[in-house]
N, C-alpha and C positions, 0 to 999 in steps of 0.2 A: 490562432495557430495551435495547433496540436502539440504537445509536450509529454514525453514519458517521465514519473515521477519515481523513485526508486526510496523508501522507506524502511530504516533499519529498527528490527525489535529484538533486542538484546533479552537473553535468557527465557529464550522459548524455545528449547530443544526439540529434532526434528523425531526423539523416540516420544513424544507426548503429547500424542494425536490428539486424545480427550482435551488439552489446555487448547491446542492451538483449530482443531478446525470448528470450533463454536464460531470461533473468528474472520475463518475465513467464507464460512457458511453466509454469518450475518453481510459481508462486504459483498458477495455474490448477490445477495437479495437484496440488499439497501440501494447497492449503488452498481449496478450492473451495466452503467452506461459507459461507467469508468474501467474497464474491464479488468480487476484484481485478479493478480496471476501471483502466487505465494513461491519464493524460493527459499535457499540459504545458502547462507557467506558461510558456515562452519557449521558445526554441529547442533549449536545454541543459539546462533543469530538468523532469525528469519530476517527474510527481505520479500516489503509488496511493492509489485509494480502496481502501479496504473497510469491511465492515461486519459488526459485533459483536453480540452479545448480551451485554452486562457490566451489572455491578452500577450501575457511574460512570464517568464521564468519564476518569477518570484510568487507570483498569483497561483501559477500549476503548485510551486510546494507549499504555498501556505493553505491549499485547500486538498491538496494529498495529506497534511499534515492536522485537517481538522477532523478530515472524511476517517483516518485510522485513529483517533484518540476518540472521535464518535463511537468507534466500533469494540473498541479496547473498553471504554463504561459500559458500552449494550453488553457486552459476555463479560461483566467482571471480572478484568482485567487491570483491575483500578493500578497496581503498582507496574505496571509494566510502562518503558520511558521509550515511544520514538525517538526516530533524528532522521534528516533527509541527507540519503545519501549523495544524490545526484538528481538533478534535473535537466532534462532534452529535448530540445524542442528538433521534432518532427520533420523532416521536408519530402517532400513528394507525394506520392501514394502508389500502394502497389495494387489499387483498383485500375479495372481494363476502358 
């Protein structure tokens, strides 16, 4: 079942382009399956979606949540702390 993963990264401001799209670069290239869409809660808190095919709920954010701490080492980002905001699983599709 498809699931959308919502992961919050506290103190990565949306004016410090240089810090944050190394990051989101790497998620684009690594894991492009998962389609990482970057927003923010506030001015300092990013949030990445993606999106899973997992068994459950718990499987979509423990692998949204290894996929972004993956990606957070690759652009040394070593102090920066996930958390999963919210996990959703999916129903239907909006293919024809």
């Amino acid at each position: 079942m498809e699931h959308r993963i919502w992961i919050s990264i506290p103190n990565m401001p949306f004016d410090r382009e240089a810090q944050w799209l190394p990051l989101i670069e790497h998620l684009e290239q690594e894991h492009a399956g998962l389609g990482p869409v970057a927003s923010w809660d506030d001015e300092t808190t990013m949030v990445i979606v993606l999106a899973s095919e997992t068994a459950d709920g718990a499987a979509a954010a423990e692998l949204g949540m290894s996929v972004v701490r993956e990606a957070l080492r690759a652009v040394a980002l070593f102090e920066r702390v996930p958390s999963v905001l919210r996990v959703q699983p999916v129903f239907g599709s909006l293919a024809a």
